[in-house]
Structures are given as structure tokens and as C-alpha cells.
N, C-alpha and C positions, 0 to 999 in steps of 0.2 A: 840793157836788161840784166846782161852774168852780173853789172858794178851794183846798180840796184838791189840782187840779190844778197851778193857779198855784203855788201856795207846793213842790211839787213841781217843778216846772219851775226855779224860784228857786235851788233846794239844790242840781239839777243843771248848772245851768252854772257854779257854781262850781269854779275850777281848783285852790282855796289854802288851806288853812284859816287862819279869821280872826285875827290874833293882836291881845290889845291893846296901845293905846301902854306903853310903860312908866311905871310909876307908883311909888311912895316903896317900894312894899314891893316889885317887882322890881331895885328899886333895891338894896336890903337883900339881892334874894337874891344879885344879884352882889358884892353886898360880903362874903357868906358863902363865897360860891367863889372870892375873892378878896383874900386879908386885907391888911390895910394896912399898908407896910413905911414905916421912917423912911429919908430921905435922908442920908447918911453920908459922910464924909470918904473919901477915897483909904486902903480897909485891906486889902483880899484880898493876899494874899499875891502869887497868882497875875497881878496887875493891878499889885505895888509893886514887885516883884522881879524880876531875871533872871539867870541864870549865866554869870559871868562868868572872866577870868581873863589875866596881867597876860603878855604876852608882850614881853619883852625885848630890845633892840637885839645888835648882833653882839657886843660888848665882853662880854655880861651871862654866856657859858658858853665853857669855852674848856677842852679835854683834851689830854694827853701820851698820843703814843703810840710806836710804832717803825713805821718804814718794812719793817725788815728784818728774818731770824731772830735773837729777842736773849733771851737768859736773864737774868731780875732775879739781880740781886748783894747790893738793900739798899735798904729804900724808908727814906726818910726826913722822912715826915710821918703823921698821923695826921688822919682825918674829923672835920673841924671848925678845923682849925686854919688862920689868917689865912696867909698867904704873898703876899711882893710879889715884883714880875716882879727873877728872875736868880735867885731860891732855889733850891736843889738838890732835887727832890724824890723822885727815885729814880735809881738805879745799874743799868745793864745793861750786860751783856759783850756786843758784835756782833761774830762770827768774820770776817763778809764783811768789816765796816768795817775790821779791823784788818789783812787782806789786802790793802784798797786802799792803807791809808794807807802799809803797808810799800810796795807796787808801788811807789805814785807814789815814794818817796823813792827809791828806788832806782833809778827812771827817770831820777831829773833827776840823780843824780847820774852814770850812764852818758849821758846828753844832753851833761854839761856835759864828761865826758873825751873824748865823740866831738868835739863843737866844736873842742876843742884840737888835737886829732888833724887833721884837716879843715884847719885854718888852718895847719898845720906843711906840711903835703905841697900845699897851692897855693903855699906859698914855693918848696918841693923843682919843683914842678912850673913854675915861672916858670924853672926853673935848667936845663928839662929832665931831671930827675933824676926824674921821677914820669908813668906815664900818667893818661890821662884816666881809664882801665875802674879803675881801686881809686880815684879820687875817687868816682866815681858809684857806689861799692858802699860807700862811705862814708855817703857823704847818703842812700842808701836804708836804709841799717841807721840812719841817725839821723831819718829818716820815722818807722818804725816805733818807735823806744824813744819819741817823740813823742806817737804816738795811744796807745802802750800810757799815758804818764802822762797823757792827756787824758781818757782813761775809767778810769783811778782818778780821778782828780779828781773828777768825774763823781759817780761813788758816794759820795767822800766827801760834795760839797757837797749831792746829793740829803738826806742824813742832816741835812743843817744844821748841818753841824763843818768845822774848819779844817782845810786837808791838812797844817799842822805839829802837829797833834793838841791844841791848846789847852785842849780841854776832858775830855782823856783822864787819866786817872790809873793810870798802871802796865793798862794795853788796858784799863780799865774808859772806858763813855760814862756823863755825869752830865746828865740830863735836869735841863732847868729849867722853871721857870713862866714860861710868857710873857707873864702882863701878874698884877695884882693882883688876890687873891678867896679862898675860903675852899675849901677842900677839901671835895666833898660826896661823893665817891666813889674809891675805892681796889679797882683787879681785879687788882693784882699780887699775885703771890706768890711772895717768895724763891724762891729755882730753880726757876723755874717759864716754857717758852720760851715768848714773844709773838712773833706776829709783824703784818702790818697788818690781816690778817685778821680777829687774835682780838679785835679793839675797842681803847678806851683802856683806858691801866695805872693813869689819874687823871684824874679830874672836878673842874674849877673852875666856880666862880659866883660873880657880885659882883651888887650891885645897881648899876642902871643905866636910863639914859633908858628909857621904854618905855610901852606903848601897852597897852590893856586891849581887850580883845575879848569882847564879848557877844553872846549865843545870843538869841534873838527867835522870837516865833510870829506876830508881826504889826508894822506900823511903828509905832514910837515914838510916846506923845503928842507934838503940836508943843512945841514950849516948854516939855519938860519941864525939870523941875532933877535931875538926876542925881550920886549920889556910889558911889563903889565901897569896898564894907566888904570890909574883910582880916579873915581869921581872928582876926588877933593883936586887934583890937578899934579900926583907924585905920582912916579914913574921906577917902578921896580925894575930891574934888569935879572930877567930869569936864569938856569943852570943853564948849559948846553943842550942836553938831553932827557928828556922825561924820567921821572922817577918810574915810571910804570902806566902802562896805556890797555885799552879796552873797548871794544866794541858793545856797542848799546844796540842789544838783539830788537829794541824795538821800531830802529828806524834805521840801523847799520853804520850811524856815524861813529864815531870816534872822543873815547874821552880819557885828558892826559893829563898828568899831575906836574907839575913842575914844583922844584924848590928856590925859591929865593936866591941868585948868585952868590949872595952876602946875607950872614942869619939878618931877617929884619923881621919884628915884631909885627904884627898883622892885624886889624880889628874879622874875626869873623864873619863870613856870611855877606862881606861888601861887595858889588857887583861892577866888573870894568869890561875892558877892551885887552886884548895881549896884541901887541904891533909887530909886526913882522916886520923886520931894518932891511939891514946889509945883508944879500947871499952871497955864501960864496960860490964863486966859479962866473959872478959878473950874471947873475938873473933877469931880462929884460923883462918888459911887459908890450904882448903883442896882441892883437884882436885875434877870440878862438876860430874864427872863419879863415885866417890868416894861415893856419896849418895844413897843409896838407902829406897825402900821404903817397910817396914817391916813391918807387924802386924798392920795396920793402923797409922803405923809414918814413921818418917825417920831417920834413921840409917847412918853410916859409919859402916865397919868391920876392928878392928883395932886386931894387930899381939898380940897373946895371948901365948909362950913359942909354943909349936907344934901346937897350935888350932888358931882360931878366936875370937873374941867375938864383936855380935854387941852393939853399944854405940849410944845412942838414941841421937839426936843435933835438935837447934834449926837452921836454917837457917836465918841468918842476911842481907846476902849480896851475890850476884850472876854474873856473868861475863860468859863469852863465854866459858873461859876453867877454872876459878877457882870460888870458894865460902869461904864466911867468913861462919861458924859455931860457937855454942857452944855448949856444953859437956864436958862429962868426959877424955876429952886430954890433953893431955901436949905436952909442945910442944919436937919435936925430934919423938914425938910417931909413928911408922908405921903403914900406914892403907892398906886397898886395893886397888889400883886405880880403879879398875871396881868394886864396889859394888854389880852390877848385877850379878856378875859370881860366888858372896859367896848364891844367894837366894836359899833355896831349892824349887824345884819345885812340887808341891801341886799333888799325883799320883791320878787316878779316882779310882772311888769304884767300 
């Protein structure tokens, strides 16, 4: 009866049930709940890639428009075709400009017979032969024919034309291109009025100096080797480090400029890929379940002959289902894909 009570007494103060150490077949079972991945080169897509896209200095887009109400007369170019700066690329009639440029000529030429006038009657008036009240209604009417050709002028040169009409052809204005590039866009249409409102009549683009800008969910490996693949199938190799970076308050990612390694001319506004290469410091690619967190770091459990052993990694790089690491791996190495299922679990006292 005392053994019966003791061994009662025994069971009850018990706060925990017993577990045993782990041994080769617990060992197995977590290798069952946890199958063994090979250590592998830099491939997720999500961890090599980012979107990228090449944005262009001021030179790289440049449009014709009109300041004023103008009716196309005659475009003369076509989408795609090369043009250097002074080509004529389209014809428009502006009623206003041809109003001013008549004004002004005909101010200066009233300007220059009031002059005459004015220097004849201060002779008459040295003679006493003239009052002062018709000089001073002289130079006030030559005031005015002044400002009236100062505000054509005005108009015309607002337009970017000469006020002896240089670039007019029978009242037609002949728009040019202002610097060299390709025609990627044409809104004109024969009789058809623009005015500053309705956009350009013509879209240029050249290639030119320019910087690539890449989209991010987290900061770059250190040391990464970086190149940016164009559609076309050319492969830029970037600077080392961002020109300058910035967080996007509207979703928290990450957007960073890069310059070209080497000046290479650039078409604007193309859209690619930027590839993450070689890191340094030897970067694996490990499955993110793979990590775990040990002793105040984080771990992988990599295959050790019958055992485990953990190997302590830096974390470089992160994705939905894989992570770049470094540590003591090689590649080939087996790890554990669940980390969590090597931790031991910490017993109460």
C-alpha cells in the first residue's frame, strides 16, 4: 500500500510529460518532415531579376507644336523616318502670326515717315515757323505706332520666326526639327486646327546619354554584378552602385538609377530586365523555409554524414519561396528544407 502511494505521489508532481533525447530514428523522423534540398547557384527568377527601364537625358525626346491657332497645310514626314535639326517637317497657316507680321511692317514703316516728319518741323520750329503743341502730338502718335510694333514683334518672336517673315512661304509657317532623331509620332492632320492646347503635331526621339531606373522590393546584394537586357537581345553592364535611390511612399519599394558602366547611348523609355550575376562573398541560393533562427542568428541545417550541423549565413537576398545566403556552403551541399523541424525545443524546468 506505502509503494502504491509513493509511486502515486511520484506521477503527481509531475508538471511535464517525459520526452526522450533524440535518437537516429527521431532523427529520420525529421528528415521525413523535412526533405533535403541541394544548395544551388543564384536562379529564381524573382532573386536574379528586376524591372527595369532606360530613361533618357533632355536631348533623347523633343516635339513640334504651335503656340497659336494654326491649320496644318502639309506634313512632310512620315513615322520612322531619320531627320536632322533644320528639316521642314510640317506646314501650317497661323492667321494671328500673319496679322502681326503685317502690323509690325507697317508700323515701322509709319515709325520711320513719322521720324522724318518730326526732324523737318524741329528745323521749321528753330525758324519759329512751328509750335511746340503739333511737335508733342507728333512724338505721341509716334509713341504709339512704337508699342503698336513692339507687340507684333512680341507675337512674332513668341512663334520663334523673324519679323521679316524668313521662314514664311507665301503666309504659310514651316516648322522644323530642332535637333536630330527619328520621327515616332505624327497628330497632325491636313486641315486640321491645333492649337497649344491640343499636344504636339510631331514626336522626336534619338538615342542618347541615359540612366536606367530599377524597381526593387528590397536593397540590392552588396556587390552585386549587374547588366540590363534590352528586348532587342543587348546587354548593358551597369556602374557598381546607384546614382541615387528612393523609396516609393506608395507601396515602400525601392527605385534606383543606375549609369551605364561605359557612356552607351540609349533609346528612351525601352523596357527590360537588370540581371543580378556574380556576388560577392560567394551568394548561394537556398529555399526561405531553409532558414532558421538559432541562438540569436540564423542558421541553415546542412546534411552532416548521419547528423546535421547548423551553419550560421548571412541573408543577402529574399523572395516568396527562395533566399540568396552566405556561409560555409558549397554549392551541391544538402540542407534541410524546413529549418524549423531541425530546432530543438527549449523543455520548462
Amino acid at each position: 500500500m506505502i509503494r502504491r502511494l509513493a509511486l502515486a505521489s511520484l506521477l503527481g508532481g509531475c508538471t511535464q510529460p517525459w520526452t526522450p533525447p533524440p535518437t537516429a530514428d527521431t532523427a529520420h523522423e525529421s528528415s521525413a518532415r523535412s526533405p533535403w534540398v541541394a544548395v544551388v547557384a543564384p536562379s529564381d527568377p524573382s532573386l536574379t531579376e528586376l524591372a527595369a527601364e532606360v530613361v533618357g537625358d533632355a536631348s533623347s525626346r523633343s516635339q513640334i507644336s504651335v503656340t497659336y491657332p494654326s491649320k496644318v497645310t502639309a506634313i512632310r514626314v512620315r513615322v520612322g523616318d531619320s531627320v536632322h535639326a533644320g528639316d521642314v517637317l510640317v506646314d501650317v497657316l497661323v492667321p494671328e502670326l500673319v496679322r502681326a507680321q503685317a502690323t509690325a511692317a507697317s508700323a515701322a514703316e509709319r515709325i520711320e515717315l513719322q521720324r522724318k516728319r518730326i526732324d523737318q518741323l524741329d528745323a521749321l520750329r528753330g525758324e519759329g515757323l512751328v509750335g511746340g503743341r503739333e511737335l508733342f502730338d507728333l512724338r505721341a502718335t509716334l509713341a504709339e505706332l512704337e508699342a503698336q510694333r513692339r507687340e507684333a514683334q512680341a507675337i512674332v518672336t513668341g512663334a520663334g520666326i523673324g519679323e521679316r517673315g524668313a521662314v514664311y512661304e507665301r503666309g504659310v509657317l514651316r516648322l522644323r526639327a530642332p535637333a536630330d532623331g527619328t520621327v515616332t509620332g505624327i497628330e497632325a492632320v491636313v486641315g486640321e486646327m491645333h492649337d497649344a492646347a491640343t499636344g504636339p503635331l510631331i514626336s522626336l526621339a534619338r538615342d542618347s546619354d541615359a540612366r536606367i531606373e530599377v524597381h526593387a522590393t528590397q536593397p540590392l546584394p552588396p556587390g552585386a554584378s549587374l547588366k540590363f537586357a534590352m528586348p532587342d537581345g543587348r546587354e548593358v553592364e551597369l556602374a557598381a552602385t546607384p546614382v541615387a535611390q528612393v523609396v516609393d511612399p506608395s507601396d515602400g519599394s525601392l527605385r534606383l538609377w543606375f549609369d551605364p558602366a561605359t557612356r552607351t547611348p540609349l533609346p528612351h523609355g525601352v523596357r527590360g530586365h537588370v540581371l543580378i550575376h556574380a556576388v560577392q562573398g560567394g551568394a548561394l541560393q537556398v529555399p526561405e523555409r531553409a532558414i532558421a533562427w538559432q541562438d540569436g542568428r540564423m542558421v541553415v541545417f546542412a546534411r552532416d554524414g548521419e547528423g546535421v550541423r547548423p551553419v550560421p549565413v548571412e541573408v543577402v537576398g529574399r523572395s516568396g519561396s527562395s533566399a540568396l545566403v552566405r556561409g560555409e556552403l558549397a554549392l551541391g551541399e544538402q540542407v534541410a528544407g524546413d529549418g524549423a523541424a531541425w530546432i530543438t525545443p527549449v523543455e520548462d524546468e
